[in-house]
LOGUDREN-980914 format. One record per atom (N, C-alpha, C): residue in one letter; x, y, z. Coordinates in pm, whole numbers, plus 50000, padded with zeros to 5 digits. Atoms other than C-alpha are relative to their C-alpha. Last residue first. Layout:
AXYZ...
//
This chain:
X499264996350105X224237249587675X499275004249872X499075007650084X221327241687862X500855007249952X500335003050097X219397261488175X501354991449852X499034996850122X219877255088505X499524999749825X499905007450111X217057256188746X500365002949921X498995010449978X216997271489059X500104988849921X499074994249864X215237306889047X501314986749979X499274989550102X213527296788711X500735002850068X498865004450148X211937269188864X500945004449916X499145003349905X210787293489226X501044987749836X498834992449983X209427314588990X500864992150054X498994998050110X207397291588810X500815010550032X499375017650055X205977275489126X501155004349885X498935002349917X205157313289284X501054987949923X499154988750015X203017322388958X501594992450084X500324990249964X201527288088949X500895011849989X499534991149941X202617261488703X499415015750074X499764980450029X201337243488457X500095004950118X499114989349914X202007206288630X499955015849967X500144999449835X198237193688576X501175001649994X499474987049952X198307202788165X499505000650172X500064990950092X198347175687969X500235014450063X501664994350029X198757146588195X500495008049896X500945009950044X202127134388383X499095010249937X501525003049931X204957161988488X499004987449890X499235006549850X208737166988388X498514999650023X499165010950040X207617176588026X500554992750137X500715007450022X205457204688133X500484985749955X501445004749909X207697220588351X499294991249971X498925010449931X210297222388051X499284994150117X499745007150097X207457243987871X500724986550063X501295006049976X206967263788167X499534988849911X499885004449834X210597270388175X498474992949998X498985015549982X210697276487788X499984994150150X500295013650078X207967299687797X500314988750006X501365004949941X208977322088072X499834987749945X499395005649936X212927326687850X498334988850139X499765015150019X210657332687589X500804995550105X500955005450038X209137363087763X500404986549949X500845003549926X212587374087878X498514989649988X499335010049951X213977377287575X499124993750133X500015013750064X211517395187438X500694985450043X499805003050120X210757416887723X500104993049892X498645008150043X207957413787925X501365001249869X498824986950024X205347438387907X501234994650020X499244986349883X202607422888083X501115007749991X501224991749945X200637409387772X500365004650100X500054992150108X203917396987595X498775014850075X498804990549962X204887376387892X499615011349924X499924993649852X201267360887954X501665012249966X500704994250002X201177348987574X499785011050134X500204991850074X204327336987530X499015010550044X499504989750002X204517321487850X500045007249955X500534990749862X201077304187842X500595013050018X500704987850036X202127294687453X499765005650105X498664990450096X205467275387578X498715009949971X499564992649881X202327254587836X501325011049968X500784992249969X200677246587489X500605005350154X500214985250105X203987235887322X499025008150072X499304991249965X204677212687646X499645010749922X500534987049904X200997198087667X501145008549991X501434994250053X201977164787529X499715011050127X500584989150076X205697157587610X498815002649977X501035001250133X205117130587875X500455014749958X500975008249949X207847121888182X499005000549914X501484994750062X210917137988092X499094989650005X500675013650079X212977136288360X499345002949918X499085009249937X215757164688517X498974985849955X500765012549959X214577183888224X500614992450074X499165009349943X217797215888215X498334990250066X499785005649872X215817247288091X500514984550010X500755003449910X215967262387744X500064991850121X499755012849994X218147284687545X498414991350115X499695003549809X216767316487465X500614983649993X500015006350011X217747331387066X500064997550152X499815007449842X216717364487048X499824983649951X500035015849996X216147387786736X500724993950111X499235005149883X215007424086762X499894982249956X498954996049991X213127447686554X501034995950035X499554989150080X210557438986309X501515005550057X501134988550022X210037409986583X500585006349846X499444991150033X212037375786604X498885011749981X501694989950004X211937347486860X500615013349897X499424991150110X214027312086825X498745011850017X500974986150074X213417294687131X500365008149938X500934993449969X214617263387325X499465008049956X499324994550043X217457235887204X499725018050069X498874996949951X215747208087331X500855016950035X499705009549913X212947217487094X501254999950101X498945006950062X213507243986859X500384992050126X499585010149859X209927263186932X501214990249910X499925015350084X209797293586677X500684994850103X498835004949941X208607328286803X500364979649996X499955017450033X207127347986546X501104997550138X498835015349930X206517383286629X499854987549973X499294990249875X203947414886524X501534991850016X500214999349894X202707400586153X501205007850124X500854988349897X202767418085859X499834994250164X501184995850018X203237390285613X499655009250078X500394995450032X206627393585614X498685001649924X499834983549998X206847389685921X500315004849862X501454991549936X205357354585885X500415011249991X500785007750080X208157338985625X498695010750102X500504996850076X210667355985835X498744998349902X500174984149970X210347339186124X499755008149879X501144996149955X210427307385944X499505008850059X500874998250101X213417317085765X498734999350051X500074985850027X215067324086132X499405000849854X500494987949930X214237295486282X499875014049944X499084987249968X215357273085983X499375005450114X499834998549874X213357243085912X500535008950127X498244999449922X212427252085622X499685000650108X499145007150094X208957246685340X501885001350065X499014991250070X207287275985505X500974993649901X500194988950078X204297251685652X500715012049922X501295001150123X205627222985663X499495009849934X499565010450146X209347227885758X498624999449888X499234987150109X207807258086032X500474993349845X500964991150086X205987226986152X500175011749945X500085011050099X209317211686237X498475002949937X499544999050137X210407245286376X499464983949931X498775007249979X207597245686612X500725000049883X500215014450058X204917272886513X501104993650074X499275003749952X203757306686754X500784983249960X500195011650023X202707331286564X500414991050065X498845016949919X202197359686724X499244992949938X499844989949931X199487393486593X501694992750062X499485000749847X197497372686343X501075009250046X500674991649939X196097375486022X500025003650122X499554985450051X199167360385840X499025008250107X498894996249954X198547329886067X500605012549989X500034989749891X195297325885946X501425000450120X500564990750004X196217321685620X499475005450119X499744986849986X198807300785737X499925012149915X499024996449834X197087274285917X500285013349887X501194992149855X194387273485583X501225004650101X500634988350097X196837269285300X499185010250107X499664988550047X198887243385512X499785013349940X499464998249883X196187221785593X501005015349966X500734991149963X194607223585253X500145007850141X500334990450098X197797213385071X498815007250090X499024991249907X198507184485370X499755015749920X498245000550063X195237168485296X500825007050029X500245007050058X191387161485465X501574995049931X500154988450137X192447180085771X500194986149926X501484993950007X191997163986123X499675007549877X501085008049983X194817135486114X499035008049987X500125005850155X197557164685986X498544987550003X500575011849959X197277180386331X499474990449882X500125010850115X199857207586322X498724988350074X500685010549910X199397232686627X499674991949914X500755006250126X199377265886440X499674982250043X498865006150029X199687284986719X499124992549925X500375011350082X198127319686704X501104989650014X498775007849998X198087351586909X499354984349952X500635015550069X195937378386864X501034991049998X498395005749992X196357409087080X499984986949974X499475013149908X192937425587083X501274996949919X498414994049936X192307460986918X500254990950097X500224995749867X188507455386836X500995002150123X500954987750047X188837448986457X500345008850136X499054990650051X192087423586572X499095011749979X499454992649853X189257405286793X500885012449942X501534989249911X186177404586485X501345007450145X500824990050109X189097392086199X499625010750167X498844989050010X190747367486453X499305011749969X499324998249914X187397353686560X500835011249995X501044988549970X185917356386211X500475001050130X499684988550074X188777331286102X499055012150050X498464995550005X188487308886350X500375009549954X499714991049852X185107306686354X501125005749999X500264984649984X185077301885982X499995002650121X499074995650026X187267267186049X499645018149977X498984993049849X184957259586330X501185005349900X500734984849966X182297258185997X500875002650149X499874982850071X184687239585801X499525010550067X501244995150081X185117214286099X499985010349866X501535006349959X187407200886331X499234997649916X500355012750089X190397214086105X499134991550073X500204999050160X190027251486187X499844986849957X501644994450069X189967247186560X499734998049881X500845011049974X193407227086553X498685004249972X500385007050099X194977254586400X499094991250010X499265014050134X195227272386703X499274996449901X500665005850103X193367305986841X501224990849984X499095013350033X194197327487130X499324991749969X501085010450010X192467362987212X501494989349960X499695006350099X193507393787365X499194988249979X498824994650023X192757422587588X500684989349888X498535010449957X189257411187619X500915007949941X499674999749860X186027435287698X501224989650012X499784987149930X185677451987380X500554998250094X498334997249988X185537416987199X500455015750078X499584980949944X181747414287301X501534999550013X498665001649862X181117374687201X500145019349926X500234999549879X177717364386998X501395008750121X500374991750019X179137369286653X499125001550137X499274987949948X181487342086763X499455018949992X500025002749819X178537313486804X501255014849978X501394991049943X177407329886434X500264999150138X499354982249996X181017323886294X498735002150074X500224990450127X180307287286365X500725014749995X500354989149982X180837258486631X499715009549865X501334995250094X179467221886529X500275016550041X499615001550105X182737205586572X499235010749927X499004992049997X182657211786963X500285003449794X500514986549987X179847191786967X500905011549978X500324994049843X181377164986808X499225010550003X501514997549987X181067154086432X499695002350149X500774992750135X184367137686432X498214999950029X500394989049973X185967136686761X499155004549875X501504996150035X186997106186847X499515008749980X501354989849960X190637106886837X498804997249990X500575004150086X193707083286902X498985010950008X500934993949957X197217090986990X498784992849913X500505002150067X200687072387072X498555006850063X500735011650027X203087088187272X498794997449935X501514994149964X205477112087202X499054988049979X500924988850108X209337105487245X498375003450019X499174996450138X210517071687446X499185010849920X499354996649940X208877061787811X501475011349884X498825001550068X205457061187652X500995003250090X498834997049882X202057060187756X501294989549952X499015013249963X199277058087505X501145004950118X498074994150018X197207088087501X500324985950019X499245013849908X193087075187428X501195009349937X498715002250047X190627107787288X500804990150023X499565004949903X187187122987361X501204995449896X499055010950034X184637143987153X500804995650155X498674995349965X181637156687368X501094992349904X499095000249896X178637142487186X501245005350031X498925004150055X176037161786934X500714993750132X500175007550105X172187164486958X501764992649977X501295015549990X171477182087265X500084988149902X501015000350144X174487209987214X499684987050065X500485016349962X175687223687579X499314998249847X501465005450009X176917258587512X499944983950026X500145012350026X180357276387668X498744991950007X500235000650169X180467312987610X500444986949984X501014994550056X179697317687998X499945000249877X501025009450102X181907293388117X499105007949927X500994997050068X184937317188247X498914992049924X499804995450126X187967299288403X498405003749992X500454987350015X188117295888758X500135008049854X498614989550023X190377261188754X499275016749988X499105000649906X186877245388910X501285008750002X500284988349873X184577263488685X500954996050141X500084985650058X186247249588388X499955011350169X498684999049997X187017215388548X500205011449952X499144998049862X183287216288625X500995002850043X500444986649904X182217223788288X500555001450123X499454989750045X184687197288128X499345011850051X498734993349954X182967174788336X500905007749976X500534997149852X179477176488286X501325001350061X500434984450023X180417178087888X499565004050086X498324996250038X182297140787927X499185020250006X499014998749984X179317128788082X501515006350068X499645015649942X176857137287889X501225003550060X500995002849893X174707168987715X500314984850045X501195006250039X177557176987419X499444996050189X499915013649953X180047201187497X498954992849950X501465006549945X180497233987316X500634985850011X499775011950066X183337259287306X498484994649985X501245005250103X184537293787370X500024986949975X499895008450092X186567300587693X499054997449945X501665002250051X186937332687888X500364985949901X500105007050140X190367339888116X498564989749975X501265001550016X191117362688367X499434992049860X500644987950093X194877364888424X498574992450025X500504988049911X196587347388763X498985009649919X499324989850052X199347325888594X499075013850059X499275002749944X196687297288667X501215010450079X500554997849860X194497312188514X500784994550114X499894984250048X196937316788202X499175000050113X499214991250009X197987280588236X499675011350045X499855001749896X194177267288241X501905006450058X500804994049916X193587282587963X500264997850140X498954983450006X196647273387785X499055004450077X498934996049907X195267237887844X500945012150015X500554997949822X191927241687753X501124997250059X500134989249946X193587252187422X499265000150106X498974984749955X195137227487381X499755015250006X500054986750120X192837199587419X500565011950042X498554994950147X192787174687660X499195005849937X500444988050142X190857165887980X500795000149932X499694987050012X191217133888227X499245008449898X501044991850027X190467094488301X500585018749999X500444991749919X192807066088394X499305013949931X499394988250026X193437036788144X499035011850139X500284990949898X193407000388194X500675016349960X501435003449956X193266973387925X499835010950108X499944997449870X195886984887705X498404995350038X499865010149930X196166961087394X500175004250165X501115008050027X194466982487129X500384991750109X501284995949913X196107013187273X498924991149991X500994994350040X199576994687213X498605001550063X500395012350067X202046993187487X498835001549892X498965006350169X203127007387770X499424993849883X499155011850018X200457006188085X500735006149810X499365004449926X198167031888224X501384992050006X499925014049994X196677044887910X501074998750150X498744992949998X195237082787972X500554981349999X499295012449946X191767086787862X501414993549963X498405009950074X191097116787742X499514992450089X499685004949907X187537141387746X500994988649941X500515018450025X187697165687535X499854992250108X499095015949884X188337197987518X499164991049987X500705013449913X187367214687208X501024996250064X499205012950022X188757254387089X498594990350093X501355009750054X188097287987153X501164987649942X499485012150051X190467314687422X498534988549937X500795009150024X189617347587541X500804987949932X499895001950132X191957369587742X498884986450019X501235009850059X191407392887992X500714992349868X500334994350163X194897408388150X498864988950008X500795011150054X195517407988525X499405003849865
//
């Protein structure tokens, strides 16, 4: 069982019931989102010990994200309640075609208001790694210095930093600052983990293997580039692997697959998995998430994702 920390806002979603635009659904059912409370839940899931940084606002939506914390046995203790700010929240549309439509509330959340000072609070000694997206950074400027003092304070303290960049062009003012920021802290990182169509933005190619490059040679450990369908481009200093990925007998909502592809990453890497291997995890738990409803209620228990991998074909 490895420690790892994880920062970021969940939210509270609302999930549209019906097809159709979000101005014209009248019924929607109730949940969490945000990706990195869904790798969290993954990775406890998966059996590791896992801490989450955030803040809620005093309602609600910030009575239940605690509960769903302490319910999946995730760590609350570096999660604050702010008095002044509300939980953000979100509406998914529901789609039978590609990714369905999104909306956010989130500006000026609690979650918006973290800092470098909430991470100068946290004892990196005692985690084996940490996991950061982009998304943090474009909340806020001052979640964008978390972010960065994060990496910075875990890499000081010999953690295993893993980063997805987790495009979210709606939360950054332009694409120039977006890009500038994701991958500066991308260089500072340990794994990157982009999709190739955010590899296009940020490296300017869609390539797997230029976008790989493009991070290694900034120094980082591994890039492993998500190629949809297709499944996983991964390359180190030493070794390149192309996995295919698992056989969707439905796909039922993409949202959540990239963050259930980081569980594997991150879990395979931290028990010694090889490369291949490790993305081969990914992609299964990945494909998992696409055959299930929500964001992250099919991630997968240990047994669950063996028994998928046991009897489930993967693609040409």
């Amino acid at each position: 069982m490895k420690r790892i920390l994880l920062a970021g806002e969940a939210m509270g979603l609302f999930i549209a019931g019906e097809e159709g635009s979000l101005s014209d659904v009248s019924q929607f059912s109730s949940a969490i989102a945000g990706a990195e409370y869904n790798v969290a839940v993954g990775l406890t899931r998966l059996e590791h010990c896992v801490s989450y940084l955030t803040k809620v606002g005093d309602d609600p939506f910030g009575e239940k994200i605690r509960n769903a914390l302490t319910l999946q046995g995730i760590d609350t203790s570096l999660v604050q309640t702010d008095v002044s700010h509300a939980t953000g929240f979100m509406l998914k549309g529901k789609t039978s075609k590609g990714d369905p439509d999104i909306a956010y509330f989130r500006k000026g959340s609690a979650a918006s208001t973290l800092s470098a000072a909430d991470v100068d609070a946290i004892d990196f000694s005692s985690f084996d790694a940490v996991h950061v997206t982009g998304i943090l950074a474009g909340i806020s400027s001052s979640a964008c210095e978390a972010a960065e003092h994060m990496i910075r304070r875990a890499k000081a303290a010999g953690c295993v930093v893993f980063f997805d960049p987790n495009l979210r062009p709606q939360l950054w003012k332009d694409t120039q600052t977006m890009v500038e920021t994701t991958n500066r802290l991308a260089s500072l990182a340990d794994w990157v983990l982009p999709g190739y169509k955010e590899g296009d933005v940020l490296t300017g190619s869609a390539d797997p293997r230029k976008i790989a490059d493009f991070y290694l040679s900034q120094g980082v450990t591994g890039v492993v580039v998500k190629t949809g369908e297709k499944g996983a481009f991964a390359a180190t200093s030493r070794e390149q692997v192309t996995v295919p990925s698992f056989v969707a007998r439905e796909i039922v909502d993409t949202v959540g697959a990239g963050d259930g592809f980081a569980c594997g990453i991150i879990s395979g890497v931290l028990e010694g998995l090889s490369l291949y291997d490790t993305v081969l995890r990914a992609n299964a738990i990945g494909t998992i998430q696409i055959m299930n409803p929500g964001d992250n209620e099919g991630l997968p228990t240990r047994e669950a994702l063996a028994h998928f991998m046991e009897t489930t074909p993967q693609n040409d």
